[in-house]
VOLOFI-331885 format. One record per residue (C-alpha): residue number from 1; residue in three letters; x, y, z. Coordinates in steps of 0.2 Angstrom, whole numbers, plus 5000, padded with zeros to 4 digits. Example, Ala and Ser with C-alpha at 12.3 -4.5 7.8 and 13.67 -1.06 7.14 Angstrom:
<rs>
(1,"ala",(5062,4978,5039));
(2,"ser",(5068,4995,5036));
</rs>
This chain:
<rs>
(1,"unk",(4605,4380,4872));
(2,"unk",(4608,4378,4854));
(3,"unk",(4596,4388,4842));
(4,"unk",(4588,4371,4836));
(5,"unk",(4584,4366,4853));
(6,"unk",(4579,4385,4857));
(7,"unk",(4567,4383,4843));
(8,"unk",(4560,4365,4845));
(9,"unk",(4557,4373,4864));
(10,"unk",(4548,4389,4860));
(11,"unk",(4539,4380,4844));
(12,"unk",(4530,4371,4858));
(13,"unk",(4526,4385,4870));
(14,"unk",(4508,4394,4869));
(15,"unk",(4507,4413,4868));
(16,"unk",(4500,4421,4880));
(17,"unk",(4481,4426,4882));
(18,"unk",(4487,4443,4881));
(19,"unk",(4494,4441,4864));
(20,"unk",(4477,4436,4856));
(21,"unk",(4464,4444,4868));
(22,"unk",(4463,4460,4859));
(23,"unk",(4473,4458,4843));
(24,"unk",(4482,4475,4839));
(25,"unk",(4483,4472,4820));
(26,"unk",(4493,4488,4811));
(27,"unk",(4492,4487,4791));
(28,"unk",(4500,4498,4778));
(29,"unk",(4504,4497,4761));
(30,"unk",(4521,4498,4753));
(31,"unk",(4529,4512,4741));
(32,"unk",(4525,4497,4727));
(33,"unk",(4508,4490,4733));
(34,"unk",(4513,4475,4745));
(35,"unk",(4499,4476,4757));
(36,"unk",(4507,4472,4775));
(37,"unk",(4498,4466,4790));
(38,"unk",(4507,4465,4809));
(39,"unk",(4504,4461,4824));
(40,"unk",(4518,4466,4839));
(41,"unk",(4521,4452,4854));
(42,"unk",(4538,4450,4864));
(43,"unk",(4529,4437,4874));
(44,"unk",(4542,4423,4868));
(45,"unk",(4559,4427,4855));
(46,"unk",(4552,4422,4840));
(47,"unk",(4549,4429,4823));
(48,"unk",(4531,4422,4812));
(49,"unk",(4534,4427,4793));
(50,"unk",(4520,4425,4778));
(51,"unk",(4520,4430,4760));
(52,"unk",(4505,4425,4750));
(53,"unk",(4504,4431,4731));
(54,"unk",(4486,4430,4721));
(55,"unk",(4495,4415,4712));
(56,"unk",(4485,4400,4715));
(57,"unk",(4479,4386,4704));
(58,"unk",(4465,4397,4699));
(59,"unk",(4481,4407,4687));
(60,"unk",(4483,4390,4677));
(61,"unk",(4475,4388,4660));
(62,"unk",(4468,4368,4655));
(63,"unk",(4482,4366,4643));
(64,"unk",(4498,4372,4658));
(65,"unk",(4487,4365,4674));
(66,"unk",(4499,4360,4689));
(67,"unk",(4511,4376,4684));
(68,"unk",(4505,4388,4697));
(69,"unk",(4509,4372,4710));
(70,"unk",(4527,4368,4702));
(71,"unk",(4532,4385,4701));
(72,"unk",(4529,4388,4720));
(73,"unk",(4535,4369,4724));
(74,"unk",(4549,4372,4714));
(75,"unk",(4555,4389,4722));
(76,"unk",(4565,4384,4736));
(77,"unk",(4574,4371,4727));
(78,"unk",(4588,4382,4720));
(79,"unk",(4588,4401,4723));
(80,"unk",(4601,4416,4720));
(81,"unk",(4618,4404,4721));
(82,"unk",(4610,4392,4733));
(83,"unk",(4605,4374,4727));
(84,"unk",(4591,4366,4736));
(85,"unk",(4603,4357,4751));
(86,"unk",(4612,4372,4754));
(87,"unk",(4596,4381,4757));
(88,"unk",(4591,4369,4769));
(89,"unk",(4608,4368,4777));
(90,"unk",(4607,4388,4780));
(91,"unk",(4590,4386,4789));
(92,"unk",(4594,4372,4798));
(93,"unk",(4611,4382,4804));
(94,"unk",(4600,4394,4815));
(95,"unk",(4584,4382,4818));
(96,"unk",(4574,4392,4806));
(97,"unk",(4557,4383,4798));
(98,"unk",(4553,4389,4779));
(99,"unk",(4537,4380,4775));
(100,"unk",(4524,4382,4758));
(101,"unk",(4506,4385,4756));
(102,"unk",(4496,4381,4741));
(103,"unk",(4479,4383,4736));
(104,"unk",(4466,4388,4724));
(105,"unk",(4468,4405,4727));
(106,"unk",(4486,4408,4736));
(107,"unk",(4504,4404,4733));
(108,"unk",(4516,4407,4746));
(109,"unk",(4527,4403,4761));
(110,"unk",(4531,4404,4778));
(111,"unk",(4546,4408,4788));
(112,"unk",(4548,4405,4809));
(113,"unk",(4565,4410,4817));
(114,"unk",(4573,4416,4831));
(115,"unk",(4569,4436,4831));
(116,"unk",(4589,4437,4837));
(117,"unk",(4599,4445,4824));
(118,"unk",(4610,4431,4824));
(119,"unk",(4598,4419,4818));
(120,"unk",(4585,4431,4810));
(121,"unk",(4598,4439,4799));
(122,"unk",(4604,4423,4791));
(123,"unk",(4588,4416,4788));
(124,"unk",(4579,4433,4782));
(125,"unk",(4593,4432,4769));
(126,"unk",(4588,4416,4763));
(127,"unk",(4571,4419,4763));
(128,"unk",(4572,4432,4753));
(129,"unk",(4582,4422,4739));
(130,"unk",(4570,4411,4740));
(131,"unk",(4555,4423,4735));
(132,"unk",(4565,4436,4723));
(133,"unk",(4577,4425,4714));
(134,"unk",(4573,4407,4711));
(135,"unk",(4582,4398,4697));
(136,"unk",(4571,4382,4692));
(137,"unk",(4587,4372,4688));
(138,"unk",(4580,4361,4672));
(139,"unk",(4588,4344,4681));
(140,"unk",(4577,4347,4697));
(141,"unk",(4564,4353,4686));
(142,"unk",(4564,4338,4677));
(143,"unk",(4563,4327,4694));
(144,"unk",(4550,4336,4704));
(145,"unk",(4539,4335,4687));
(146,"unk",(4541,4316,4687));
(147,"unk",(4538,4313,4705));
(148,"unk",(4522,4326,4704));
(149,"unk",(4515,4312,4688));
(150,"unk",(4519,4300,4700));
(151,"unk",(4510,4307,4713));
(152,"unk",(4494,4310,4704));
(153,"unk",(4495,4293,4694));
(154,"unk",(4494,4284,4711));
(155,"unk",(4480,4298,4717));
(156,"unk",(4470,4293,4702));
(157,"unk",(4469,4275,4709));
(158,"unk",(4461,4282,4726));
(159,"unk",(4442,4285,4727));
(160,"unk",(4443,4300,4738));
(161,"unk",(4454,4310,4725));
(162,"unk",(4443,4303,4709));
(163,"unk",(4427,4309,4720));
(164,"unk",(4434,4325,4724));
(165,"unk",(4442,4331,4707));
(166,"unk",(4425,4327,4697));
(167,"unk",(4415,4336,4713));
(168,"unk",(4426,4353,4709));
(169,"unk",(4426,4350,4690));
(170,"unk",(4405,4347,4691));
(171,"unk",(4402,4362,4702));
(172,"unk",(4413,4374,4694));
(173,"unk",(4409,4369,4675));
(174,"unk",(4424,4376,4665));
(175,"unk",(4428,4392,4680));
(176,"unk",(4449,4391,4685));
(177,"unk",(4442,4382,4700));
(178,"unk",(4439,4367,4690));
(179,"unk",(4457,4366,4689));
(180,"unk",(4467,4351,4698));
(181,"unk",(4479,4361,4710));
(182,"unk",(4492,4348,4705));
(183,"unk",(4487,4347,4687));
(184,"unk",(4486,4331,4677));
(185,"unk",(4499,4321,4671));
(186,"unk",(4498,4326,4653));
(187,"unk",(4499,4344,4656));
(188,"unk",(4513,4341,4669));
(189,"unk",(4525,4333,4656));
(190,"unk",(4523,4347,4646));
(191,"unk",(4530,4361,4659));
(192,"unk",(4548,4365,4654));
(193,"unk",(4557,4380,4665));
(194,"unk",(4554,4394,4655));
(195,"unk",(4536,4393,4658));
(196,"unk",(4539,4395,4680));
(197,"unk",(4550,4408,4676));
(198,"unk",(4538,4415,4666));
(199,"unk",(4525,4412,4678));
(200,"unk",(4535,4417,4694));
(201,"unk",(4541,4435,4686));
(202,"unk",(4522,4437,4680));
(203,"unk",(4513,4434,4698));
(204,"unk",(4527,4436,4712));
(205,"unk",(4525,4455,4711));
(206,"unk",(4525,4466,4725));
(207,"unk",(4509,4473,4721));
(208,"unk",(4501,4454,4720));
(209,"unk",(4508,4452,4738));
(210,"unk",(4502,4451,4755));
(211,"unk",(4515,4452,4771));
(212,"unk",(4509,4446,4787));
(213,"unk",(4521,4446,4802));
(214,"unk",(4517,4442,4821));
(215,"unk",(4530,4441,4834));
(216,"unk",(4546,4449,4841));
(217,"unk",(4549,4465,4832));
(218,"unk",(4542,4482,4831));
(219,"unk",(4534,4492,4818));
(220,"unk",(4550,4502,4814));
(221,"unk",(4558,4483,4810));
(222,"unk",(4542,4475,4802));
(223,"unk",(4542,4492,4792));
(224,"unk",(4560,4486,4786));
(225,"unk",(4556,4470,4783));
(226,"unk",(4540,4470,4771));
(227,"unk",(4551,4487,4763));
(228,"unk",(4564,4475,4758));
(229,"unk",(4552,4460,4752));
(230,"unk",(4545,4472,4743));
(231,"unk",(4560,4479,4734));
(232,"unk",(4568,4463,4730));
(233,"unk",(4551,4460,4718));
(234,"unk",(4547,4471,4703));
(235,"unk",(4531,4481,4707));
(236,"unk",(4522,4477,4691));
(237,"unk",(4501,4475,4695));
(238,"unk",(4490,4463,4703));
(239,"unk",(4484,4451,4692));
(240,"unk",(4464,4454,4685));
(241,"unk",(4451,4447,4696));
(242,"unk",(4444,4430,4694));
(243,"unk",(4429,4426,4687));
(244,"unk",(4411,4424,4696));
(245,"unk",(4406,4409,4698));
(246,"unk",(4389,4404,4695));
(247,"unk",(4377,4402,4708));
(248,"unk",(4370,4389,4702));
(249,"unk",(4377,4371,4696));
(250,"unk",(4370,4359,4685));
(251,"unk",(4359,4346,4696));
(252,"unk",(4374,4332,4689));
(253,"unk",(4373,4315,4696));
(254,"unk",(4387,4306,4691));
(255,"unk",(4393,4289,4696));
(256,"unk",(4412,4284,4695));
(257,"unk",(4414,4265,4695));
(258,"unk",(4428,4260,4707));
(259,"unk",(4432,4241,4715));
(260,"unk",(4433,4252,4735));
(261,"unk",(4422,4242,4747));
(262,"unk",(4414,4256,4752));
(263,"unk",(4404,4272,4742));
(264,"unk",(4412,4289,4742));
(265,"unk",(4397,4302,4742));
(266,"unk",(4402,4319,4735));
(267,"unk",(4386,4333,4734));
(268,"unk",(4384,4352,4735));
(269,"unk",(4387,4369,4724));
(270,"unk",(4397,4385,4725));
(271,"unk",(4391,4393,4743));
(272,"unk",(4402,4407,4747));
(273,"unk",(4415,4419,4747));
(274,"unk",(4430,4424,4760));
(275,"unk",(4420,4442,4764));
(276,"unk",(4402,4434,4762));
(277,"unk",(4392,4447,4774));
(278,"unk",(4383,4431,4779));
(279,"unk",(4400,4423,4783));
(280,"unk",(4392,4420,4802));
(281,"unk",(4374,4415,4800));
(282,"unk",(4382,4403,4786));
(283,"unk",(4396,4395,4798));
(284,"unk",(4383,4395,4813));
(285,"unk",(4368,4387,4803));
(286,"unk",(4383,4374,4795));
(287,"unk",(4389,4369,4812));
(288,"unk",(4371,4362,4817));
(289,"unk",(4369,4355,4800));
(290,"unk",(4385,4345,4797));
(291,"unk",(4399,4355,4804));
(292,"unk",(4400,4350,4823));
(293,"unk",(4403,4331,4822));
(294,"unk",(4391,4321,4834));
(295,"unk",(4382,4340,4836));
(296,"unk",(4375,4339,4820));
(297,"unk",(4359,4333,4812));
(298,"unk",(4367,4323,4796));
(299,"unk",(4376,4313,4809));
(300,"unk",(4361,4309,4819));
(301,"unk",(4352,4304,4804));
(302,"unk",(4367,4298,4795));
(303,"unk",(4375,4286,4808));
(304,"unk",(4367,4287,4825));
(305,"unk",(4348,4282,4820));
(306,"unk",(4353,4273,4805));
(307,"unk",(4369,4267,4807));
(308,"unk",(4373,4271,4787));
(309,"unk",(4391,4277,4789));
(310,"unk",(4403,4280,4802));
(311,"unk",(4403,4299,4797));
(312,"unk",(4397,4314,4787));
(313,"unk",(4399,4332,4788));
(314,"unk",(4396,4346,4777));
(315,"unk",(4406,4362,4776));
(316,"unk",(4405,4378,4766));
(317,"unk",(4424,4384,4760));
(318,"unk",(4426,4402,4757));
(319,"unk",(4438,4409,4742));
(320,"unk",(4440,4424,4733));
(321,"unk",(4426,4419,4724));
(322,"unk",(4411,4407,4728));
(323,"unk",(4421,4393,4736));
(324,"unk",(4411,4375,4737));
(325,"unk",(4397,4372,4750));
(326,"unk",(4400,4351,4753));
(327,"unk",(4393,4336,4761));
(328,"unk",(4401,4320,4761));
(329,"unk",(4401,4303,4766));
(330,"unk",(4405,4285,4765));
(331,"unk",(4394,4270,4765));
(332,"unk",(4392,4253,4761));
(333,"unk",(4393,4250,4743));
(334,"unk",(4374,4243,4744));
(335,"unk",(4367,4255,4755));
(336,"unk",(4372,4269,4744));
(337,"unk",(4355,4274,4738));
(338,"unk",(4349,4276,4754));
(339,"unk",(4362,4284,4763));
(340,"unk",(4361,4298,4746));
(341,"unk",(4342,4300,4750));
(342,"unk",(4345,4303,4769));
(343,"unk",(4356,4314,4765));
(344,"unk",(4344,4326,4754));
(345,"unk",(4329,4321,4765));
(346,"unk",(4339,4331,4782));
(347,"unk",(4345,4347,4772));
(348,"unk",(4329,4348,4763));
(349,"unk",(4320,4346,4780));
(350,"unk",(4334,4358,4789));
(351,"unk",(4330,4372,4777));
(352,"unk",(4312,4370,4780));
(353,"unk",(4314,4370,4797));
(354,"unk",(4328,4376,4804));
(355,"unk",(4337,4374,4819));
(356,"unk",(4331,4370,4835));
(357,"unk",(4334,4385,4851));
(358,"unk",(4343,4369,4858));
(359,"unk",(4355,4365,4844));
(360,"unk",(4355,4386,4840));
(361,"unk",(4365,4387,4859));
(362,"unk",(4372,4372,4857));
(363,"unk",(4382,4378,4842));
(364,"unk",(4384,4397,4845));
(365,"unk",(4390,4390,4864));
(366,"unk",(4403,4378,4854));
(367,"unk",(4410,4390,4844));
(368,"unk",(4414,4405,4854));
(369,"unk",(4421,4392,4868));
(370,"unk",(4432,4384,4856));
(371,"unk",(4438,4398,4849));
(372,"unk",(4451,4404,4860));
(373,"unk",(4460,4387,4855));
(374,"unk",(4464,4394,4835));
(375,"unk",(4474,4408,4843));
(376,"unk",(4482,4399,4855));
(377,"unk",(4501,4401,4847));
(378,"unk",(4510,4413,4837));
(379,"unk",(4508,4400,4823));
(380,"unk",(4489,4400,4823));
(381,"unk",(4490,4419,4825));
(382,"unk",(4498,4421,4809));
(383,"unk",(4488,4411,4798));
(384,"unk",(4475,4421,4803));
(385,"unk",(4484,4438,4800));
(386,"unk",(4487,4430,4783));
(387,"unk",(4467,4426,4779));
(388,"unk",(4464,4444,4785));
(389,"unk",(4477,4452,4774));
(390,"unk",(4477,4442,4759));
(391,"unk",(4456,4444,4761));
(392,"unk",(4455,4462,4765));
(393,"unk",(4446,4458,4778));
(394,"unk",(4442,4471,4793));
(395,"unk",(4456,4473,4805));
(396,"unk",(4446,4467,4820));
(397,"unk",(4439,4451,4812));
(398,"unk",(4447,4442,4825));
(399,"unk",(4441,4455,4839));
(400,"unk",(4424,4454,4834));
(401,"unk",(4422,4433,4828));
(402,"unk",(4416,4430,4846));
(403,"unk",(4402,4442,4847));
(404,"unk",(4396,4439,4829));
(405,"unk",(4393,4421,4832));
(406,"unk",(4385,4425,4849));
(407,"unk",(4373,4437,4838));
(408,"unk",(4367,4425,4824));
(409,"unk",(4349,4422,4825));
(410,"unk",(4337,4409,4820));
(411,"unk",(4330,4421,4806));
(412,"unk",(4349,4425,4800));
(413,"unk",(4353,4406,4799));
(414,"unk",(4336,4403,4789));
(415,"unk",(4338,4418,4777));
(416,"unk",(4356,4413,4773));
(417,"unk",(4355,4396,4770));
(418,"unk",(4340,4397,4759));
(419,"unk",(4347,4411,4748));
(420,"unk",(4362,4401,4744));
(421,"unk",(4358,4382,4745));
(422,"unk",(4349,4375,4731));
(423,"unk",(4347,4356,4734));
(424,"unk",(4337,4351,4719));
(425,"unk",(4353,4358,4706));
(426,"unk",(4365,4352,4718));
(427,"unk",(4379,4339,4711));
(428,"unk",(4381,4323,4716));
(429,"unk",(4398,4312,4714));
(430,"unk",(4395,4293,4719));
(431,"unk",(4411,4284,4719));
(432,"unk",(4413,4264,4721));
(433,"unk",(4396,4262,4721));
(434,"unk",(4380,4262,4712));
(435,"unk",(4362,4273,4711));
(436,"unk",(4345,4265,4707));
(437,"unk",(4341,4261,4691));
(438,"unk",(4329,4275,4687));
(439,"unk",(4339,4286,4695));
(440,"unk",(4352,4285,4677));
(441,"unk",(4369,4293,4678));
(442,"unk",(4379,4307,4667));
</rs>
């Protein structure tokens, strides 16, 4: 079997319960700072690879915002002596997988290959370049910059992009996460390749990286491989924290016209972070609010008794900092108003009153039974090793979600929820549709 089948087979295949009941996660730091994170399995011959770097959108200034995004975009596209084809063609060679991650608070990528030394050598190799030596070639610069103002020109035109980039702007009032991750057109055209160079030697440090690896390889080899990531990088410091965000956002209702046939309903605030010690009451009390689909009360309200909208959920997402709390919809353009006022009727009625015992089981019941399925493959495993490491979350995380959730109380749910959720400074975004007369616009 060739190493692309052999990949394409083992890509499809489940680990083991073993491999997740009981998560032995080992961590260690590197002579120059790169916090590692491993987790040992020889279940099925396959390597899982991720490097994450504290270099996210959040590291752009307003006047060079979408430069964190091109500079990781931009890194496999030409590295060491390799152009961008040949870099693929390498992988290809030995059924390897190199993919990106990109978000507010991370810049990175991942790597799946075959753990034999005849595939994992070659693509290893690559991976590296691709990490320690990119070369921003100012042709491909110059394309992958028009085709991102391409992109977000034809974004702009869509009311769920509009809706979202003034919902993160509004809650976040001037913090990095106010940024666009992709940036804006204007401030895209003026990104030449001396600012990613400059951007990638300033952040891709081994001190301002994370390693997590999961699969076929012991801790003498892992030890190796972070070792050598690590080299290939100058040492340098991990970059300042980021700024709190405020608790608070402004109570902004704003309504962006669109010609869509439906309203787009954006509304929430900052809710919390990544190591939030109410992380469980928070995702517990969440899932009976919006979080579990046909489980949760703005659905009943939203579309099963009234019939407003096919859909709505809330969500909280955790960041280094406050990430947003967030409850959205659509509706009918002329029902808007209505929909909006359910909407802050249930959460305002929710906090007051809480769950039910019913919809408390329901959800804790839900969530632990589910959970097995998030670490049902080597993949999956890894994201989370990644989240933990890049985090610093405890070790047993993972270990200990199950019985957390099983634990979370009534009292716990209402504490949490009220201390963080402030519905009367909440923002609103309206896209598409319109608001009541009295109820005016910013």
């Amino acid at each position: 079997m060739s190493a692309k089948r052999l990949m394409a087979f083992l890509a499809a295949s489940l680990v083991t319960a073993s491999a997740w009941a009981g998560l032995d996660i080992q961590h260690w730091t590197t002579a120059n700072g790169a916090r590692v994170y491993f987790v040992e399995n020889h279940d099925l011959p396959m390597l899982d690879l991720s490097v994450a770097f504290a270099a996210g959108s959040a590291y752009d200034t307003a006047d060079k915002s979408g430069l964190a995004n091109l500079t990781r975009h931009m890194m496999n596209l030409g590295a060491g002596d390799l152009d961008e084809q040949q870099i693929a063609e390498k992988l290809a060679d030995v059924g390897a997988e190199m993919s990106g991650f990109f978000d507010q608070d991370r810049a990175g990528f991942t790597l799946r290959t075959l753990s034999s030394p005849g595939e994992a050598d070659p693509a290893l190799a690559v991976f590296r370049t691709v990490l320690a030596q990119p070369r921003f070639p100012e042709a491909v610069v110059e394309r992958e910059k028009a085709r991102t103002i391409a992109n977000l020109e034809e974004a702009a035109t869509k009311p769920e992009f509009l809706g979202d980039k003034a919902f993160q702007a509004a809650i976040y009032c001037g913090h990095p996460y106010a940024l666009p991750e992709s940036g804006e057109p204007a401030t895209v055209a003026k990104l030449g390749r001396a600012d990613l160079a400059d951007f990638h030697a300033r952040y891709y440090r081994a001190a301002n990286m994370t390693v997590a690896i999961m699969g076929d390889i012991d801790r003498a080899g892992a030890e190796k491989l972070a070792n050598g990531f690590a080299a290939d990088l100058p040492p340098g410091e991990a970059p300042p924290p980021l700024p709190p965000v405020s608790e608070l956002s402004l109570g902004v209702e704003q309504l962006i016209p669109h010609h869509a046939t439906q309203s787009h309903l954006f509304i929430g605030q900052p809710g919390m972070t990544r190591d939030d010690p109410d992380y469980f009451p928070l995702l517990v009390g969440n899932y009976v609010l919006g979080g579990g689909g046909f489980d949760s009360r703005l659905v009943e309200e939203i579309r099963q008794k009234r019939g407003l909208a096919y859909s709505a959920y809330s969500y909280f997402m955790p960041m280094k900092e406050l990430g947003a709390f967030q409850i959205g919809l659509q509706t009918r353009r002329d029902a808007t108003d209505q929909a909006l006022k359910v909407v802050r009727d249930t959460l305002k009625h929710y906090l007051a009153d809480g769950p039910t015992e019913a919809e408390l089981q329901q959800a804790r019941d839900n969530l632990v039974g589910g959970f097995p399925l998030r670490l049902d493959s080597n993949r999956k495993i890894l994201e989370y090793l990644a989240m933990i490491g890049f985090y610093q979350l405890p070790p047993d995380w993972l270990d200990s979600y199950p019985k957390k959730v099983a634990a979370v109380s009534r009292d716990d749910i209402m504490r949490a929820l009220r201390a963080r959720l402030h519905p009367d400074t909440m923002v609103t975004v309206i896209v598409g549709g319109q608001l009541e007369p009295e109820k005016g616009q910013k």
